[in-house]
C-alpha positions in Angstrom: 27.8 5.8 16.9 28.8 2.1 15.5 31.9 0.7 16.0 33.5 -2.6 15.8 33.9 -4.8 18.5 37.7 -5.0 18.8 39.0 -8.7 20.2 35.4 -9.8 21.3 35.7 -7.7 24.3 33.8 -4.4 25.2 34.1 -2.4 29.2 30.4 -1.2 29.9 28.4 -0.8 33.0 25.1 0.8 33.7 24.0 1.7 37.3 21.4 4.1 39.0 23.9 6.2 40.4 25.6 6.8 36.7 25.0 10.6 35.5 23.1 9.2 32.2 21.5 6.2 34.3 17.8 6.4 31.8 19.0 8.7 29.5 18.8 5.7 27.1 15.4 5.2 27.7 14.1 8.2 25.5 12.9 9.9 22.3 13.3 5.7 20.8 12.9 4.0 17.8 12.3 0.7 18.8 10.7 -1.9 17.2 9.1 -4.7 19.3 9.0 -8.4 18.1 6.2 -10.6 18.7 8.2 -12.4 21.6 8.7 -8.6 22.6 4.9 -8.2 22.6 4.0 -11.3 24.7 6.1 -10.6 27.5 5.1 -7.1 28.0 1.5 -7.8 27.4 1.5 -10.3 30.1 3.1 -8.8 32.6 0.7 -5.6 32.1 -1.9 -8.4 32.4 -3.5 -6.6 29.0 -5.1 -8.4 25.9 -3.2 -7.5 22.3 -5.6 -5.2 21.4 -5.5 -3.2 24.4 -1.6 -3.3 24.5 -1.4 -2.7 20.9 -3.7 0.6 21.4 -1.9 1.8 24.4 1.5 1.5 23.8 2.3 1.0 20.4 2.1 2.9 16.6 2.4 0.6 13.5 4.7 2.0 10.8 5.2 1.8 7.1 7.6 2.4 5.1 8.6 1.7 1.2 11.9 -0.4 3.0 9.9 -3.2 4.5 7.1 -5.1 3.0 5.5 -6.2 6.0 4.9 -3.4 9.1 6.4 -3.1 12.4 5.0 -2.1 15.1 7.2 0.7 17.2 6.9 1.4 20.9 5.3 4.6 21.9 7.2 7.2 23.5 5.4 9.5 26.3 4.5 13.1 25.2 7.9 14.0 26.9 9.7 11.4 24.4 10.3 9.1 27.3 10.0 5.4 27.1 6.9 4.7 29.0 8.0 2.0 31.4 10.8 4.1 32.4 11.0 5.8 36.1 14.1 7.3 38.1 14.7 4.3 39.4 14.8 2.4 36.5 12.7 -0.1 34.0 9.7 -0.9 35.5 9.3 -4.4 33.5 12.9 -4.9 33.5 12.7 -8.6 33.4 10.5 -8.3 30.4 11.9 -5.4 28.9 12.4 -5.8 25.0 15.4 -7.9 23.3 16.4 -4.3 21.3 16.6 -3.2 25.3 18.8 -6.1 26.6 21.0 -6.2 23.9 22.1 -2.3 24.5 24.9 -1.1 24.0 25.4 -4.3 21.3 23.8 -4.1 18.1 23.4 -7.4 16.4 22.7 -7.5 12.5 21.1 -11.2 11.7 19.8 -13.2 9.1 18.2 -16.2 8.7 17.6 -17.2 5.4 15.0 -19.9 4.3 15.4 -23.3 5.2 19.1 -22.7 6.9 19.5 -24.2 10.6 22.0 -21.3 11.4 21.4 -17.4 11.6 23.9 -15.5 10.4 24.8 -13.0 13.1 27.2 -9.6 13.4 27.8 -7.5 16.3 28.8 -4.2 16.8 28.6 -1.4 19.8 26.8 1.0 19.9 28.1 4.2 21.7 26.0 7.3 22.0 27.1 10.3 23.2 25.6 10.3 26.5 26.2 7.3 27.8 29.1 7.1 30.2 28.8 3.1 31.0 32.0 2.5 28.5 34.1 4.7 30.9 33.3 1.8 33.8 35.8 -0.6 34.4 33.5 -4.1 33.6 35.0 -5.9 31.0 32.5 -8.4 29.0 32.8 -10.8 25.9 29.5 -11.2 23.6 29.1 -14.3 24.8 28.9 -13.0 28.6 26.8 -10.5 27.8 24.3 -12.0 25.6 24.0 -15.1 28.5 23.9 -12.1 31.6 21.0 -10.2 29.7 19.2 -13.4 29.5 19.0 -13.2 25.3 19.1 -16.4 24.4 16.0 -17.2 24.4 15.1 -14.1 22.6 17.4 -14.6 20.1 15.8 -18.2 19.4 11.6 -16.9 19.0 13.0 -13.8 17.2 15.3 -16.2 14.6 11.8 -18.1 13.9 10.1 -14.2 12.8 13.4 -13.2 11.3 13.3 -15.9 8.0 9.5 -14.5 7.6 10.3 -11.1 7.6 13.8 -11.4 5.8 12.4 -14.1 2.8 12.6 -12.8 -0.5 9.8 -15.2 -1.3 7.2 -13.4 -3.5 3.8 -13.0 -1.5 2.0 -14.3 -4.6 -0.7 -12.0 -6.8 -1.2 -8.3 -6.1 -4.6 -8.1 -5.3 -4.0 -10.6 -2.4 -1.3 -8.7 -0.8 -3.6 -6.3 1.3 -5.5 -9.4 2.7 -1.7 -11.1 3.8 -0.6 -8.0 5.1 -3.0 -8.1 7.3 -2.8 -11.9 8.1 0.6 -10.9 8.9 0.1 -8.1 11.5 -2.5 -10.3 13.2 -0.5 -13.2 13.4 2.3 -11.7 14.5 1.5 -9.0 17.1 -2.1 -9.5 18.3 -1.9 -13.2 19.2 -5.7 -13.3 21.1 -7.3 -12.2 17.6 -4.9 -14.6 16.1 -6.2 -17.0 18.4 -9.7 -16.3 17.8 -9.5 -16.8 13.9 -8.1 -20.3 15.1 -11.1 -21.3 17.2 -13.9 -19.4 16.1 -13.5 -20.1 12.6 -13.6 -22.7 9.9 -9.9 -23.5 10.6 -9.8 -26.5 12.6 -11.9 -28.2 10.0 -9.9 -27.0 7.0 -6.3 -28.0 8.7 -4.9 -30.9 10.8 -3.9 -29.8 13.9 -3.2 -32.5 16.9 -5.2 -32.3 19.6 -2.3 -32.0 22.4 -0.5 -28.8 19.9 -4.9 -27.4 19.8 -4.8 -27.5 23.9 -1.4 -25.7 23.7 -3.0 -23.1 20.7 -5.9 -22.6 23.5 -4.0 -21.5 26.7 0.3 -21.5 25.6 0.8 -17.8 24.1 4.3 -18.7 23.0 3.0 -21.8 21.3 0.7 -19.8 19.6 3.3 -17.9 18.4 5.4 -20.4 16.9 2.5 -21.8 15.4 1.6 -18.1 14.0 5.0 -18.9 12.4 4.6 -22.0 10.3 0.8 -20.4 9.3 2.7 -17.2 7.9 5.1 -19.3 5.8 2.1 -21.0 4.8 0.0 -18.5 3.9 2.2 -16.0 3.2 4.9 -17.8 1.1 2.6 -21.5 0.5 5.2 -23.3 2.2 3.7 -26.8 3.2 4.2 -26.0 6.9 0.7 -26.8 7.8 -2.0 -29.9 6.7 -4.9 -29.1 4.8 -7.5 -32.1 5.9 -8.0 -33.9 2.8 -11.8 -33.8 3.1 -11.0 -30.1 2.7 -9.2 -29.8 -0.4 -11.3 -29.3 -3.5 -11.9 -32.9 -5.9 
């Protein structure tokens, strides 16, 4: 099922009137990133909780510290934004989505400007689009599918979820978990515990990046970011107001 990419180069094509056209669309695994999460949510015009309910199940498993949050297939195993004729949030669909029939294996590790990056294809047994006669390099691809940009926001969540930092003393590690799943994939409850707490007067936060917090969801992402490492990992990526820190 995963095989090199010989010379940089790969022939694929994926059309509606292709006999497996959607057939990819089923009985998934995927895991949606926080960027994932934002762009479907708004275009469904649904708050994280209601999206998260919907459309999602939260896993764990004793390979990952932190949780991930898997798209839920309909009862017939089918990818619930799919029809006949297609995606039906195509231009939002997921980066694991876009990226098909490439599989890229990345790291980012703390404090590195560059993620390390691997790609591979990934051929399944159905899908026909590698007998079509396009022929793409990686970079063509990744600029067509329009994964740039996803491949930035998702670096920024990689070197939280890849950092062998220690999360600090056991009996807090519940309480970060959870700090983690908020922050990461239910932004408006994230945003909430920003502006309906204590936390403006316990950290230093500008007043043009607070307007930003208020109405900017990807803002508020990156800034879910740098409060993870911070309270996660107590990297100084956020002020505590000096008034606020104990004499």
């Amino acid at each position: 099922m995963f095989k090199p990419i010989t010379g940089n180069k790969f022939r694929f094509r994926c059309h509606k009137d292709i006999q497996c056209f959607t057939e990819c669309c089923s009985d998934l695994n995927l895991v949606l990133t926080p960027y994932d999460i934002i762009r479907i949510k708004n275009r469904l015009g649904l708050p994280s909780d209601d999206f998260l309910t919907k459309y999602t199940d939260t896993k764990f498993d004793n390979k990952a510290r932190f949780p991930r949050v898997i798209l839920k297939m309909n009862k017939d195993k089918k990818c619930p934004f799919v029809s006949s004729d297609g995606c039906t949030i195509y231009q939002d669909r997921p980066g694991a989505c876009r990226i098909y029939p490439i599989g890229r294996a990345a790291m980012k590790p703390d404090g590195k400007t560059d993620t390390s990056e691997h790609f591979f294809i990934v051929q399944e047994k159905h899908c026909l689009g590698f007998q079509e006669d396009k022929e793409w390099t990686i970079e063509e691809w990744m600029k067509n599918e329009g994964l740039d940009k996803y491949n930035t926001m998702n670096d920024k969540w990689l070197e939280i979820i890849t950092s062998p930092k220690n999360l600090g003393q056991e009996k807090e590690t519940a309480q970060k978990i959870q700090m983690f799943f908020m922050a990461s994939y239910n932004l408006d409850k994230f945003r909430k515990f920003i502006f309906e707490s204590n936390f403006l007067k316990l950290f230093e936060i500008e007043s043009a990046l607070k307007e930003k917090l208020f109405s900017d969801d990807v803002e508020l992402m990156k800034f879910a970011f740098d409060w993870l490492k911070f309270s996660l990992f107590g990297d100084k990526t956020i002020r505590i107001r000096p008034e606020a820190i104990p004499s």
